[in-house]
Backbone as CSV, one residue per row, in Angstrom:
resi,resn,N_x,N_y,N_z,CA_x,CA_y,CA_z,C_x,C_y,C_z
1,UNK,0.842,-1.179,0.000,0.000,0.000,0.000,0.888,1.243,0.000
2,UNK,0.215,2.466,-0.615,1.142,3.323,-0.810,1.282,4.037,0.063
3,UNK,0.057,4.024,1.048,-0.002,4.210,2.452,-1.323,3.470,3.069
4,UNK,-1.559,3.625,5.171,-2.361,2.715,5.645,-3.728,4.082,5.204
5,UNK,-4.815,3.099,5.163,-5.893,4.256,5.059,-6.376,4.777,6.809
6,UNK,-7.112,5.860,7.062,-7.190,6.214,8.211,-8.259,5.243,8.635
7,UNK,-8.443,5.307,10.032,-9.781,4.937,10.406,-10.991,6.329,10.009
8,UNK,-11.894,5.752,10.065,-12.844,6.334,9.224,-13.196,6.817,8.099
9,UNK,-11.992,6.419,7.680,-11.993,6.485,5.823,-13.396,5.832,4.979
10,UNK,-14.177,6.680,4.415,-15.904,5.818,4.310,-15.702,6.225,2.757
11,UNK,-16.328,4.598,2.324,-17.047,4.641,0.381,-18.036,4.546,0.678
12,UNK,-19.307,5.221,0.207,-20.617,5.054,0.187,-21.418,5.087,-1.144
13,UNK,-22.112,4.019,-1.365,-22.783,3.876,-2.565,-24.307,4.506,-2.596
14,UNK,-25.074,4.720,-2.944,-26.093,4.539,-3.016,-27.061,4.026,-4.613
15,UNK,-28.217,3.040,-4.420,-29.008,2.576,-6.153,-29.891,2.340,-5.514
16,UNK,-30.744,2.598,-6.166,-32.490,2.178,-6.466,-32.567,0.378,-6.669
17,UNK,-32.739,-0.223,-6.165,-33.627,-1.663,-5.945,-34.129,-1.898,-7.386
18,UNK,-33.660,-2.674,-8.096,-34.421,-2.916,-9.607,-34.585,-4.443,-9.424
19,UNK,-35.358,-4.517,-10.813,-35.511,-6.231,-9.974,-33.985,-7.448,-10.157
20,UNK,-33.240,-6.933,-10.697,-32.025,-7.449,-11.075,-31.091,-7.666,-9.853
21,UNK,-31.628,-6.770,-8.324,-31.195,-6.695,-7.469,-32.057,-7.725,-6.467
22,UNK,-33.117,-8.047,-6.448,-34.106,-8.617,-5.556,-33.883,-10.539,-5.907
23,UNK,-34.758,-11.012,-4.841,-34.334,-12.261,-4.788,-34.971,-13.148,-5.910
24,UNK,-34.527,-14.515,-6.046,-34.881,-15.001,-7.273,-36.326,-16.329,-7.252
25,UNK,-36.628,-15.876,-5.734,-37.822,-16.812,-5.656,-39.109,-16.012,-5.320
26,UNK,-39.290,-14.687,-5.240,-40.116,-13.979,-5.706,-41.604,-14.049,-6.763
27,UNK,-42.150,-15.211,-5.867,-43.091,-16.427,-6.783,-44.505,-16.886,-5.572
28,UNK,-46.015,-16.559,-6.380,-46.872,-17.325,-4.900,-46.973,-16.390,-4.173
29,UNK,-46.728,-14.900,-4.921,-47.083,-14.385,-3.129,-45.896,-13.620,-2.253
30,UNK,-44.641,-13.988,-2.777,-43.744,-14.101,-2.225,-43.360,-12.616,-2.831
31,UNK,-43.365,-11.794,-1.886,-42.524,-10.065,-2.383,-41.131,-10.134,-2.671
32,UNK,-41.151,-8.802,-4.206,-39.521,-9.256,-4.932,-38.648,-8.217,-4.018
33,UNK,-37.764,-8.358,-3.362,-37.072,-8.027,-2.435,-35.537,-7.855,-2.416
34,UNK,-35.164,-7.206,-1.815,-33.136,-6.779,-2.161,-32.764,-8.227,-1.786
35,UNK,-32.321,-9.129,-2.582,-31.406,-10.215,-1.400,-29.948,-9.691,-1.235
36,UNK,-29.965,-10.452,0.062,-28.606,-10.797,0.455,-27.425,-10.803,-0.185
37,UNK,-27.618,-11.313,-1.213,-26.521,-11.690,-2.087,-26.111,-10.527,-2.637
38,UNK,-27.006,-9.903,-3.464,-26.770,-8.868,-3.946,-26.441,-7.222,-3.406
39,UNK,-26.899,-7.251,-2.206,-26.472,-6.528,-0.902,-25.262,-6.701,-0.328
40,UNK,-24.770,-7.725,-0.479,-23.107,-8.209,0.288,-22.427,-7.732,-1.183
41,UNK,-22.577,-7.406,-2.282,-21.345,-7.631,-3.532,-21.614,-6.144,-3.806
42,UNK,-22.503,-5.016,-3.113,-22.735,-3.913,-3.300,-21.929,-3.650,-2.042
43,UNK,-21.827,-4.059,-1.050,-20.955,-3.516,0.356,-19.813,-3.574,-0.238
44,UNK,-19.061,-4.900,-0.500,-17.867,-5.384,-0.899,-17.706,-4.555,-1.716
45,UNK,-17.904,-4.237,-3.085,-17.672,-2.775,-4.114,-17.058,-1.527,-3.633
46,UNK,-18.486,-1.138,-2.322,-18.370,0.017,-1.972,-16.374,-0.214,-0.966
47,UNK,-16.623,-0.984,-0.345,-15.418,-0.909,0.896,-13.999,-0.835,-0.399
48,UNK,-14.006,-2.020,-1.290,-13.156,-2.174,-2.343,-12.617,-0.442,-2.546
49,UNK,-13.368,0.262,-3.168,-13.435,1.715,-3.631,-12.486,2.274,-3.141
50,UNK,-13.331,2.376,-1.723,-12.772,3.328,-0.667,-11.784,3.359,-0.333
51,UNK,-10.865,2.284,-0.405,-9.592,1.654,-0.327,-8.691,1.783,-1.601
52,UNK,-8.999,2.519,-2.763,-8.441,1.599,-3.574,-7.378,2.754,-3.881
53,UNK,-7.382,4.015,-3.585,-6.675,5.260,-3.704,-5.313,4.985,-2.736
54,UNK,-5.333,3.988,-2.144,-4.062,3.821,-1.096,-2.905,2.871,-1.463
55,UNK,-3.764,2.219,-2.830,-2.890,0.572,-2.988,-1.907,1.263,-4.387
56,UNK,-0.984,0.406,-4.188,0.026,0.585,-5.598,-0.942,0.182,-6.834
57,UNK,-0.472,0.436,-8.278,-0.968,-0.041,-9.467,-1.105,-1.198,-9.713
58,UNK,-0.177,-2.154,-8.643,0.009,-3.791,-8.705,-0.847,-4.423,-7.768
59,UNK,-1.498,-3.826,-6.983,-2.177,-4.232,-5.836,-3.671,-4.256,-5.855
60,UNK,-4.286,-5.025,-5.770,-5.720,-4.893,-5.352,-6.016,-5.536,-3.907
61,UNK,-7.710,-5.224,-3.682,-8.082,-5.973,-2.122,-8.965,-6.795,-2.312
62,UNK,-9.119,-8.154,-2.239,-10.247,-9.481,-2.201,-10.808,-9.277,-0.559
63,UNK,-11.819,-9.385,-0.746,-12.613,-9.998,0.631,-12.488,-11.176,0.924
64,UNK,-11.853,-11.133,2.636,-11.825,-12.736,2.940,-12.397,-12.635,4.044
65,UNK,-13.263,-11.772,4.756,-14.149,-12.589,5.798,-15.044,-11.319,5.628
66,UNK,-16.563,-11.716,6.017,-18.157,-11.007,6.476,-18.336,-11.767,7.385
67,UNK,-19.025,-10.686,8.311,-20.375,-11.100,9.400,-21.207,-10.223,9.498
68,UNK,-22.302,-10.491,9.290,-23.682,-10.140,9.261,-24.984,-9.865,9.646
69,UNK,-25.567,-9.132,9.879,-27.259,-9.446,10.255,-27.681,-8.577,9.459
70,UNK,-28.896,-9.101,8.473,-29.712,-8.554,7.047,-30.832,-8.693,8.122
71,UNK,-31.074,-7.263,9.186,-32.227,-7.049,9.606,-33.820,-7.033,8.851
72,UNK,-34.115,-6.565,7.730,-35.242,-5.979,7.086,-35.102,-5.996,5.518
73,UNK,-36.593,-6.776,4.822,-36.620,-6.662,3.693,-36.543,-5.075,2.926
74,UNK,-36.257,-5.088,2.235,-36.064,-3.873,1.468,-37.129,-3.788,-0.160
75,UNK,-37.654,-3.479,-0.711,-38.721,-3.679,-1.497,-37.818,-2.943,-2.991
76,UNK,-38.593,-3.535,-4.285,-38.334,-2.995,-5.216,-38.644,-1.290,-5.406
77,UNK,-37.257,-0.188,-6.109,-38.335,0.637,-6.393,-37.262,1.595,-4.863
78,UNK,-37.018,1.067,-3.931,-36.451,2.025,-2.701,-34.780,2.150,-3.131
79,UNK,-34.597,3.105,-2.456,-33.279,3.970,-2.774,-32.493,3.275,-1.220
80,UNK,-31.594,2.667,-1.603,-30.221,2.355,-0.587,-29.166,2.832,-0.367
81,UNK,-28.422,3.001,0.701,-27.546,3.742,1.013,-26.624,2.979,1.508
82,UNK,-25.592,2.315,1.082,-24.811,1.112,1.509,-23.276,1.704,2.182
83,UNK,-22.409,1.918,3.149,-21.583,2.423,3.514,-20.459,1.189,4.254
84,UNK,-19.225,1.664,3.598,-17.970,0.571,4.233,-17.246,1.649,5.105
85,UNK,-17.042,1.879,6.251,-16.037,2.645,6.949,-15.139,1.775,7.467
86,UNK,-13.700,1.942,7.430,-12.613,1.401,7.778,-12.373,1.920,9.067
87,UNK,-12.229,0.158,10.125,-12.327,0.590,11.352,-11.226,-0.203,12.009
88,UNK,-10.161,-0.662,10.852,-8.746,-0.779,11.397,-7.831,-0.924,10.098
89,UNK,-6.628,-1.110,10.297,-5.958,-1.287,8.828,-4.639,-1.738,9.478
90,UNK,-3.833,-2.793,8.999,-2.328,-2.651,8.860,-2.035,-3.174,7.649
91,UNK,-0.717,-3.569,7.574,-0.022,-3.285,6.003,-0.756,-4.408,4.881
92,UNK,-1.215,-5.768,5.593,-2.164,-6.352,4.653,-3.584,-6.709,4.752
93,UNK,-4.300,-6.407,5.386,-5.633,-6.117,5.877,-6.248,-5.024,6.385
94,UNK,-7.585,-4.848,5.462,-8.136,-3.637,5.799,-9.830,-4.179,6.781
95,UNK,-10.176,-3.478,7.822,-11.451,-4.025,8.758,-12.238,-2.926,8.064
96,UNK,-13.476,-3.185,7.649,-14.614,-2.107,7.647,-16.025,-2.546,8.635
97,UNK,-16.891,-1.494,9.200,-17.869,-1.860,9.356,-18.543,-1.272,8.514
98,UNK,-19.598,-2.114,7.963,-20.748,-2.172,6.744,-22.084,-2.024,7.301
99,UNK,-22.663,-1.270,6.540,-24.057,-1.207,6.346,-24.661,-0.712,5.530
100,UNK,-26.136,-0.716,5.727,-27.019,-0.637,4.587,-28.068,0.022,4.979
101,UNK,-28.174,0.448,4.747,-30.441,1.409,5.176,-30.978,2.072,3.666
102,UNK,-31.999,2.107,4.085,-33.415,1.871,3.093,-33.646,3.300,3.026
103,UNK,-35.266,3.799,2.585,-35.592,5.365,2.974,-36.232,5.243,4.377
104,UNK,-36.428,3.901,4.542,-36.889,3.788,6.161,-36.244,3.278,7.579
105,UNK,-35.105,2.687,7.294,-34.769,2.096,8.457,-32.776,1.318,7.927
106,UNK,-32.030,0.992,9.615,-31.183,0.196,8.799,-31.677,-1.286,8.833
107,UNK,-30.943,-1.693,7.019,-30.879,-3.115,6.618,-30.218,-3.556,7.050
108,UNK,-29.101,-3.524,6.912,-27.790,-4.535,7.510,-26.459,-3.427,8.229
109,UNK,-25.966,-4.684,9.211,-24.876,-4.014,9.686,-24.114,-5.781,9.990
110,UNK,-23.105,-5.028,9.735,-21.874,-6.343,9.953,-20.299,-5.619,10.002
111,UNK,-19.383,-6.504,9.759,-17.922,-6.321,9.772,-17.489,-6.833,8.453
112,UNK,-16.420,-6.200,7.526,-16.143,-6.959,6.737,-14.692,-6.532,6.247
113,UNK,-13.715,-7.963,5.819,-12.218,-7.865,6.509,-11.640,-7.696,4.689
114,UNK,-10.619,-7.115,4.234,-10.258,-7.626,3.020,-8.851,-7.403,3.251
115,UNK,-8.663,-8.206,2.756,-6.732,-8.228,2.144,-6.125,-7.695,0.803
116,UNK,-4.695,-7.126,1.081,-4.154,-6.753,-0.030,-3.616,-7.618,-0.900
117,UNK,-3.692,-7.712,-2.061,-2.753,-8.485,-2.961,-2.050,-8.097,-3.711
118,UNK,-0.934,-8.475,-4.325,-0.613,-8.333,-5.756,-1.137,-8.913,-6.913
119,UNK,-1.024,-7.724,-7.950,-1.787,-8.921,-9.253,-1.250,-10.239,-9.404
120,UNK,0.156,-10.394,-9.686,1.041,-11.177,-9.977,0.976,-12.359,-9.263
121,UNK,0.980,-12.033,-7.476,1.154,-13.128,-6.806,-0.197,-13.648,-6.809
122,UNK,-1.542,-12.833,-6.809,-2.671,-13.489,-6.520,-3.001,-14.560,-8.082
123,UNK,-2.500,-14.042,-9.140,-2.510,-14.226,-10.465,-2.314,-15.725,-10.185
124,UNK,-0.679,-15.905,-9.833,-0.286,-17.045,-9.622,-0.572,-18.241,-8.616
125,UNK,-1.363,-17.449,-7.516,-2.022,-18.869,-6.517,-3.249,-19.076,-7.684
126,UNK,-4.284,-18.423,-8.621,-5.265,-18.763,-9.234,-4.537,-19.827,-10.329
127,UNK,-3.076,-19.370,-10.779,-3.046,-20.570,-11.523,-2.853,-21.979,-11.100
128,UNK,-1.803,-21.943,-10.006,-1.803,-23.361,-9.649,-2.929,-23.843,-9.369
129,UNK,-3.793,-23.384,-9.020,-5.593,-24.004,-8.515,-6.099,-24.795,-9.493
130,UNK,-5.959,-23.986,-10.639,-6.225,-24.189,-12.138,-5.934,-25.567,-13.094
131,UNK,-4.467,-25.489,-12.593,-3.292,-26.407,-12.832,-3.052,-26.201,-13.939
């Protein structure tokens, strides 16, 4: 890193709920809704971001640990406000706490950890995997 980022260093996203975002069993009754899934890869983005002004040209950050609680459905059609603040850092791991709120309430709050890499070296553990 080209330097550590501070604590409280915040990326914040915000998008409108389309149905491309909501869950995929939305069937019977069942309201089409933000999932999870797609809520965790919008945090991860946002924290990615926020971070990314600190790393060399060779470096990026993968997520290797979340924890979670997805308090409240969120409906098609509502505006989200998803935020990663960095709430520790040393030279190869960055801590954020994450969350999410609606126009009404918060969705989620958790912790979420990512590491630095190099292209090169991460390049090369994907190839041996590969074989």
């Amino acid at each position: 890193m080209k330097m550590t980022p501070k604590i409280g260093t915040t990326g914040e996203t915000k998008f409108v709920v389309e149905s491309r975002h909501c869950i995929e069993f939305a069937t019977d009754g069942m309201p089409a809704v933000l999932s999870t899934p797609n809520l965790v890869g919008i945090l991860e983005r946002t924290a990615r971001q926020a971070i990314a002004p600190f790393l060399e040209t060779d470096e990026r950050s993968v997520g290797v640990e979340l924890e979670l609680r997805h308090f409240a459905p969120t409906p098609l059609g509502a505006t989200v406000t998803a935020t990663a603040r960095v709430i520790g850092a040393s030279r190869r791991f960055v801590d954020f706490q994450i969350e999410a709120r609606d126009d009404r309430e918060l969705i989620l709050r958790g912790v979420h950890r990512r590491a630095v890499v190099t292209v090169g070296g991460f390049a090369r553990l994907d190839q041996r995997k590969a074989g």
